[in-house]
C-alpha positions in Angstrom: 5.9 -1.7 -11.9 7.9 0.5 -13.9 7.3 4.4 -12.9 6.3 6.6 -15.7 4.6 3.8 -17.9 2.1 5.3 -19.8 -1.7 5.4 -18.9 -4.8 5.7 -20.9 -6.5 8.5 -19.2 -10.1 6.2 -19.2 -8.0 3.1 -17.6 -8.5 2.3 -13.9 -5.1 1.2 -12.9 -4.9 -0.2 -9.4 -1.6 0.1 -8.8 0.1 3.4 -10.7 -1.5 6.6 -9.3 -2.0 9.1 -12.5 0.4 11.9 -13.2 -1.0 15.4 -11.5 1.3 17.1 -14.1 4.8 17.5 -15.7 7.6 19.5 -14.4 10.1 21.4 -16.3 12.3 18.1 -17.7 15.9 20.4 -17.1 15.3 20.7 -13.5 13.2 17.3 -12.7 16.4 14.9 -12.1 18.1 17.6 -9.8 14.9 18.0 -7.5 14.4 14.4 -7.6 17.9 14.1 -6.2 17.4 16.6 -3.6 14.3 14.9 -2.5 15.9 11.7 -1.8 19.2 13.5 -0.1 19.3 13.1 3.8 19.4 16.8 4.3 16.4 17.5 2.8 13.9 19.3 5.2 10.7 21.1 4.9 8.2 22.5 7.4 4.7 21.1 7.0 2.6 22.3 9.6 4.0 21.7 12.8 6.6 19.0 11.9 9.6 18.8 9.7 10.1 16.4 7.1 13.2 14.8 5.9 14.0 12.6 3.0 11.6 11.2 0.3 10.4 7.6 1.2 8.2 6.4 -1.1 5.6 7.9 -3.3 1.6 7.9 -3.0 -1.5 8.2 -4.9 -1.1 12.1 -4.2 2.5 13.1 -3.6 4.8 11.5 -1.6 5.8 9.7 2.1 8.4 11.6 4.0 10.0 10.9 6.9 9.3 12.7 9.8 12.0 14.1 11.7 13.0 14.9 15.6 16.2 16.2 16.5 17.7 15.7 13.1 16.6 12.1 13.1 14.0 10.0 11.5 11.3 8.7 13.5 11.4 5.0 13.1 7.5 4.4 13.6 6.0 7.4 11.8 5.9 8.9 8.0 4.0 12.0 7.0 2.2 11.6 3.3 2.6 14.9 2.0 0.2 16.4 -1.1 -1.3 19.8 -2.6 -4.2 20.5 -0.4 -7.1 22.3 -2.6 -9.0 24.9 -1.6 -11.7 23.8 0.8 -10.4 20.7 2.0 -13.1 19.0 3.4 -11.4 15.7 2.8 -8.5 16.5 5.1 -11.5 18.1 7.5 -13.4 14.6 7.7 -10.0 12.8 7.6 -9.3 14.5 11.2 -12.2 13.3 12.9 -12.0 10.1 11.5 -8.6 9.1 12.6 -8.5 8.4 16.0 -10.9 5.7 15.4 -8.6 4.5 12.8 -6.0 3.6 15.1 -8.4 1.3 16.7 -8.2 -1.3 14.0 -4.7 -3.1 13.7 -5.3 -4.4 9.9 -4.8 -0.7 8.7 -1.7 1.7 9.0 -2.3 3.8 11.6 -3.1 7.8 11.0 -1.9 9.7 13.9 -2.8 13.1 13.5 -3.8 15.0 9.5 -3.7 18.9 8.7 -3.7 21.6 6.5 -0.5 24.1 6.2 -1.0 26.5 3.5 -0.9 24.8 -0.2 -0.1 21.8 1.8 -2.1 18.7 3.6 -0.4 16.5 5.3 -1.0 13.3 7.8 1.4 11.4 10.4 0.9 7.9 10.1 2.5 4.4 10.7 5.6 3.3 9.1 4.7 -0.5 8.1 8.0 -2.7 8.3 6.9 -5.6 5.9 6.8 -6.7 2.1 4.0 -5.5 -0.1 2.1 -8.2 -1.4 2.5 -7.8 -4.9 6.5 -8.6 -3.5 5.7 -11.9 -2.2 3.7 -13.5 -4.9 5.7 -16.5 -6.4 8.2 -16.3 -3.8 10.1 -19.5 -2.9 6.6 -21.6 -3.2 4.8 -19.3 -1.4 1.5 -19.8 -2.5 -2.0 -19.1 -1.4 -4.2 -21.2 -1.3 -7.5 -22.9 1.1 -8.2 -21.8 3.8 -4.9 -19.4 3.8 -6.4 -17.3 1.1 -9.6 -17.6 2.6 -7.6 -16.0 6.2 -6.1 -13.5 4.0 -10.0 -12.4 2.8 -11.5 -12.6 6.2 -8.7 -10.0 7.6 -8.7 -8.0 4.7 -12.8 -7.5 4.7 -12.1 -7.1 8.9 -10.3 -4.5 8.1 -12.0 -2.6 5.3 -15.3 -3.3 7.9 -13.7 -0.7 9.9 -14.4 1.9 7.6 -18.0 1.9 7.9 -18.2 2.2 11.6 -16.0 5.6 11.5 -17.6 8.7 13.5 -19.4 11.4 10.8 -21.9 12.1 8.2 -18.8 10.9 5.9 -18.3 7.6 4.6 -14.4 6.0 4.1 -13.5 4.2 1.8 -10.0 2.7 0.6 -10.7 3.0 -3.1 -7.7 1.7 -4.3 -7.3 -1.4 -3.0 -4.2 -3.7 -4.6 -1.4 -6.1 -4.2 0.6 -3.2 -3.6 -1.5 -1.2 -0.9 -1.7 -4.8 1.1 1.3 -5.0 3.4 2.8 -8.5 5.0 4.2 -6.6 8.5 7.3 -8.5 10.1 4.6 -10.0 12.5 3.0 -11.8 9.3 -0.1 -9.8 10.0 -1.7 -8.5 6.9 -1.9 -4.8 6.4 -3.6 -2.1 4.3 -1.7 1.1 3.3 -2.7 4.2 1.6 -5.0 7.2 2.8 -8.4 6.7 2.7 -10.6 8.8 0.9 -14.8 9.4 0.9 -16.7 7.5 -1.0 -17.7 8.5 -4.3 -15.0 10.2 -5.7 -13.8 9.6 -9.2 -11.6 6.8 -10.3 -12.3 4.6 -7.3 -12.7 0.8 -7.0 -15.0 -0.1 -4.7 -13.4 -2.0 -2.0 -15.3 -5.2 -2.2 -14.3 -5.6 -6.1 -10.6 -4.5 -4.9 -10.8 -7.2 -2.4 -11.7 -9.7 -5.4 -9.2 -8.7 -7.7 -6.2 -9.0 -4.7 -7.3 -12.3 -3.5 -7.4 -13.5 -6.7 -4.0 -12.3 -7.4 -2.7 -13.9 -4.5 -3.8 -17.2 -5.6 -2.8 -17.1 -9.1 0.7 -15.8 -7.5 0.6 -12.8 -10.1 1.2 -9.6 -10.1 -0.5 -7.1 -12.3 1.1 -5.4 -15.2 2.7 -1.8 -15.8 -0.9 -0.8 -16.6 -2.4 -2.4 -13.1 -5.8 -3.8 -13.0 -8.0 -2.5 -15.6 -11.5 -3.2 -15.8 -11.1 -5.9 -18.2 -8.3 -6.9 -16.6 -10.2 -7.5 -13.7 -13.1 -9.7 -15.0 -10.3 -12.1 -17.3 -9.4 -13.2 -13.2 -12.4 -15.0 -13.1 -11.5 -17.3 -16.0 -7.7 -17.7 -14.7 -8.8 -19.1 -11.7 -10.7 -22.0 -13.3 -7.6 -23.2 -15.5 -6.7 -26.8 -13.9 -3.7 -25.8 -12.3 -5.4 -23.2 -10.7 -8.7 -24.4 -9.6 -6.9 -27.9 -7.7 -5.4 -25.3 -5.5 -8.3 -23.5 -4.4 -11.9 -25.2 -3.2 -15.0 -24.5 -5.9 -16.5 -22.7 -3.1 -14.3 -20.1 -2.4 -13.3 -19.8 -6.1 -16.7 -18.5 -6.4 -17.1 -16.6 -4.0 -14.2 -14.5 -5.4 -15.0 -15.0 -8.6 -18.8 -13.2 -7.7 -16.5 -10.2 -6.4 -14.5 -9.6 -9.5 -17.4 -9.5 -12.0 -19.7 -7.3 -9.6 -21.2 -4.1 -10.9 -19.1 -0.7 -9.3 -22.3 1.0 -9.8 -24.8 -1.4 -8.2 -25.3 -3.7 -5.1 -22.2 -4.3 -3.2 -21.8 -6.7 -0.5 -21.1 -5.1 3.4 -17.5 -6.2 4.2 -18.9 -8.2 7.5 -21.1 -10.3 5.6 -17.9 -10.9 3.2 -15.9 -11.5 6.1 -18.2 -14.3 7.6 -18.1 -16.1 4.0 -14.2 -16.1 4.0 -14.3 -17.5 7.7 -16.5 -20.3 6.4 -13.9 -21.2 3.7 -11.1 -21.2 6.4 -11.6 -25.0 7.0 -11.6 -24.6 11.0 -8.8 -22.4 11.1 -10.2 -20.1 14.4 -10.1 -16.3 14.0 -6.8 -15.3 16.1 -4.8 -17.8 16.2 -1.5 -18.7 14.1 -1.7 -21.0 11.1 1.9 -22.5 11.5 2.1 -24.3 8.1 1.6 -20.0 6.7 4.4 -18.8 9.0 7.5 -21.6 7.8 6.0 -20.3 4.6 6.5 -16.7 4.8 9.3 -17.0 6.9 11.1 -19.1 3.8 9.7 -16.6 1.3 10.9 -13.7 3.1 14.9 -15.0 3.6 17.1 -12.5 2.1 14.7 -9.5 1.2 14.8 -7.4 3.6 11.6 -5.0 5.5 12.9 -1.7 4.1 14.5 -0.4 0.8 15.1 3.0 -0.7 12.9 4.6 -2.8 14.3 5.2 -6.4 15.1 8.3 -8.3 12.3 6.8 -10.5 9.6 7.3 -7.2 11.5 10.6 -7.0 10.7 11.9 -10.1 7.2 10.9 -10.1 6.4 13.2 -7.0 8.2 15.8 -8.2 5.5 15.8 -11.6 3.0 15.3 -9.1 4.4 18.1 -6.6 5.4 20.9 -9.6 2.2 22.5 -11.1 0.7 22.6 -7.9 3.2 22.6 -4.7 6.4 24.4 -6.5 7.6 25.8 -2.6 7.7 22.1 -1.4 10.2 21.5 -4.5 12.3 24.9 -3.7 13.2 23.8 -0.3 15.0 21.2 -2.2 19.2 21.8 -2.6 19.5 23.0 -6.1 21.8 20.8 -7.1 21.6 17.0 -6.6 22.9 15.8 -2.9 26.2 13.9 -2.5 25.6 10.3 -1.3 27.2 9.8 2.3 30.1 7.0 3.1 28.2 5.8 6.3 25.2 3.7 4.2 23.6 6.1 1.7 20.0 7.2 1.8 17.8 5.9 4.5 16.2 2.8 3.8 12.7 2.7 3.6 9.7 0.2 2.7 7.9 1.2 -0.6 4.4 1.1 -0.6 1.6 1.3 -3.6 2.8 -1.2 -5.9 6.4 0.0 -6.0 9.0 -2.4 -8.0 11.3 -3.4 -5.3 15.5 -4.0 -5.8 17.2 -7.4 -5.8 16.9 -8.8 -2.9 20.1 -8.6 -0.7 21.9 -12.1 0.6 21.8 -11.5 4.7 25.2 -11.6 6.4 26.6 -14.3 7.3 28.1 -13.4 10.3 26.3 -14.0 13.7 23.4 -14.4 11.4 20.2 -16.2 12.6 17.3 -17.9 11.6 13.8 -15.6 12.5 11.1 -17.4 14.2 8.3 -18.6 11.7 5.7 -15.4 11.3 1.8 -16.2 12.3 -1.2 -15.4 10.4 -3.2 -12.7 12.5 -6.5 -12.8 12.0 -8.7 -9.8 14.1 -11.8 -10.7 16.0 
């Protein structure tokens, strides 16, 4: 997508979290740089945080650092706590249980510092969906998309068995928050949030509008998924070149899913996840579809697990970060950080939907092929 599109301010987009505010325009390119400089650092809570790695619906992922190095494993999502933060509160108690479930990033540990709530969770080495679609004839299609549906609604099932009067939702659920990890397991990225809140998706029509995605092998727009954009799915998928590829029963089924009602009955994600199991023409839960990992493993030659984040992702947390957060942005080096010799920036995955750089031929040298990767599908 291309950062700083513009967005109605009644449009659901899926994909581009919404400007919190703008910062001052002299100063925004010079923070931006300072963000993404490897001696960037800035105390939140208990741990310090190094360079910018991607952005997020509410600020940014950093990367956590130990003895002047990055953690490899771990990132710490960043944002302007508000006052009374029961989210960050309910968050807490939900997130050991959240580490039980494999199909989501892990959240390790969340807190509030001041004007500032953070959370420790999983760095995910893989390609975000929205990456993969129309790669090298990937496609999705039978009983792969319907194993794709059956781990994503495993995984969103999760969410409703969490300890707590409060209920979890993901509420934002896109090509771009749904991770391919170098294992080929599917995962789902982004914090999640209570129910209820204001320009959610609910999770089953998010589910509908990704799957469908996947098997028309496109991406949304610079706008995301709008409403409208949402339902016109439905009619893609019955075109003829679309509806050979993928069996009447299953088109339904997510077809049902992109025109339900966000404000009336929605299906439970374990009764969604038995229908997609039915659709998976005897593929067994848990065990590698073969023909899907030669796939991704083609798809996947040449674009590599991690890249850096742009000054474009830069900027955007820094309009998210100013009105609110300006001490996060004074920690940053006023003027904008030389590049080093040895490699540049860190490079990083980008999450949410973000565009990703050409990818990069592999070296040639002692270079070899990776084994194929299997489709993981949980219980």
């Amino acid at each position: 997508m291309k950062t700083g599109a513009p967005t109605h301010p009644r449009v659901t987009d899926l994909d581009a979290p919404e400007r919190v505010g703008q910062a001052n325009a002299e100063g925004e390119l010079e923070a931006a740089a300072a963000l993404l400089s490897p001696d960037f650092r800035y105390q939140a809570g208990p741990h310090q945080i190094g360079p910018l790695l991607a952005r997020t619906m509410r600020g940014g992922l950093f990367a956590v650092m130990e003895g002047g190095v990055a953690l490899p494993r771990k990132a710490i999502e960043v944002g302007a706590a508000e006052s009374g933060d029961l989210e960050t509160a309910a968050l807490s108690h939900a997130s050991p249980a959240m580490a039980l479930h494999p199909g989501f990033a892990r959240i390790h540990e969340t807190g509030v510092s001041g004007a500032v709530r953070w959370s420790v969770v999983e760095r995910v080495h893989g390609w975000p969906l929205r990456a993969l679609l129309g790669r090298r004839g990937l496609a999705f299609s039978g009983r792969r998309l319907a194993a794709l549906g059956a781990e994503i609604a495993d995984a969103l099932d999760s969410l409703h068995r969490l300890p707590g009067p409060t209920r979890f939702v993901h509420g934002r659920l896109s090509v771009g928050h749904l991770m391919i990890d170098v294992t080929g397991r599917a995962r789902v990225v982004g914090s999640i949030v209570p129910a209820g809140g204001v320009g959610l998706v609910p999770d089953a029509i998010g589910l509908g509008a990704t799957l469908a995605c996947a098997a028309l092998a496109s991406a949304p727009g610079p706008r995301g998924l709008t409403p409208a954009a949402i339902r016109a799915l439905g009619p893609a998928l019955e075109r003829p070149e679309n509806a050979g590829r993928v069996p009447l029963g299953l088109r339904r089924l997510i077809q049902g899913l992109l025109h339900l009602d966000a404000r009336g009955f929605l299906p439970a994600m374990s009764v969604l996840r038995g229908e997609f199991v039915r659709h998976m023409g005897g593929l067994p839960m848990g065990v590698p579809d073969p023909v899907w990992g030669r796939a991704l493993n083609d798809a996947v030659a040449g674009l590599p697990p991690e890249h850096r984040p742009t000054l474009s992702d830069a900027q955007w947390v820094v309009r998210a970060f100013a009105p609110r957060l300006p001490e996060l942005l004074a920690a940053a080096a006023p003027t904008p950080a030389v590049p080093p010799v040895d490699g540049g920036p860190p490079r990083l995955h980008l999450v949410h939907g973000a565009a990703l750089p050409e990818p990069v031929a592999p070296a040639t040298r002692g270079a070899s092929r990776a084994a194929p990767f299997p489709l993981l599908i949980q219980r």
